[in-house]
C-alpha positions in Angstrom: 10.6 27.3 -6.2 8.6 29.8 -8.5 10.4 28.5 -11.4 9.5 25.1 -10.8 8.2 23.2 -14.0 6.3 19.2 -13.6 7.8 17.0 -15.5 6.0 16.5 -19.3 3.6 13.5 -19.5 3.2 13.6 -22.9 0.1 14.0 -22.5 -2.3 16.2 -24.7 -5.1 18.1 -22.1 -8.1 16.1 -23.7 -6.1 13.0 -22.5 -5.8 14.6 -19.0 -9.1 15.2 -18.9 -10.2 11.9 -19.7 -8.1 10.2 -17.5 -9.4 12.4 -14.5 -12.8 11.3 -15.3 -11.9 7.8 -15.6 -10.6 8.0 -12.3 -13.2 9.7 -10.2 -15.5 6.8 -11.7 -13.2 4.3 -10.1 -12.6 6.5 -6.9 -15.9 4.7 -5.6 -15.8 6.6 -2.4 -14.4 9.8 -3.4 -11.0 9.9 -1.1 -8.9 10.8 -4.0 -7.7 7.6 -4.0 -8.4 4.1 -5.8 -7.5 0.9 -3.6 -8.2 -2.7 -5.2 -11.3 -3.0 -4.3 -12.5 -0.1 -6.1 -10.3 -1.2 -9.4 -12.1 -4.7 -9.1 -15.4 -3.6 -8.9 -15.3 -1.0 -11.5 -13.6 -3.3 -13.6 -16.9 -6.2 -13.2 -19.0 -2.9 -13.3 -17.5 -2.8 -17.5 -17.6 -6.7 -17.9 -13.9 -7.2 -17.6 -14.1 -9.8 -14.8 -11.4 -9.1 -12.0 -10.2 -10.9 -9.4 -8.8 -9.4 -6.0 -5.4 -10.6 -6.8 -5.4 -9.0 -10.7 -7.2 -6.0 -8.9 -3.6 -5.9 -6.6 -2.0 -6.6 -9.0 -3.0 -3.6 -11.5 -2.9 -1.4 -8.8 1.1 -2.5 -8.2 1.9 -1.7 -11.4 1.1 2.4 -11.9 1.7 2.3 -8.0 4.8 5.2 -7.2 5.0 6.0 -3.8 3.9 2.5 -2.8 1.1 2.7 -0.5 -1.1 0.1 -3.0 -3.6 2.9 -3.6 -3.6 5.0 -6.8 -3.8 9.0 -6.8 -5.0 10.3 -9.6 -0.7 12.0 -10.0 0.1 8.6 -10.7 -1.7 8.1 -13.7 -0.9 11.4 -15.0 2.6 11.0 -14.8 2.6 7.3 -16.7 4.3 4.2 -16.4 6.6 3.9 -13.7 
């Protein structure tokens, strides 16, 4: 489909920028992918004290295709 356009996010490129290096600092072990124990340690790592459960929890929430991981696509494209 050469005509094929992505959805708008709304968002400006600086934004898109910032949130792809937000998320390679939380992608801990660089698969492309953050899982809950990468979003709880990152989040101690800042002071903001996470539990595994909040850690699921947060990840469940921007979470589209439901595999409890986050690619960086699913923040770009925003709340669910």
């Amino acid at each position: 489909m050469k005509d094929y356009k992505p959805p708008s996010t709304g968002l400006d490129q600086h934004m898109k920028d910032t949130y792809t290096k937000l998320f390679h600092y939380f992608d801990e072990n660089k698969d492309g992918r953050i899982d809950a124990q990468e979003m709880m340690s990152t989040l101690n790592k800042f002071g903001e004290h996470t539990d595994m459960a909040k850690a699921h929890e947060n990840i469940q929430s921007m979470d589209k295709n439901g595999d409890m991981m986050l690619e960086l696509w699913e923040i770009l494209e925003g709340p669910n």
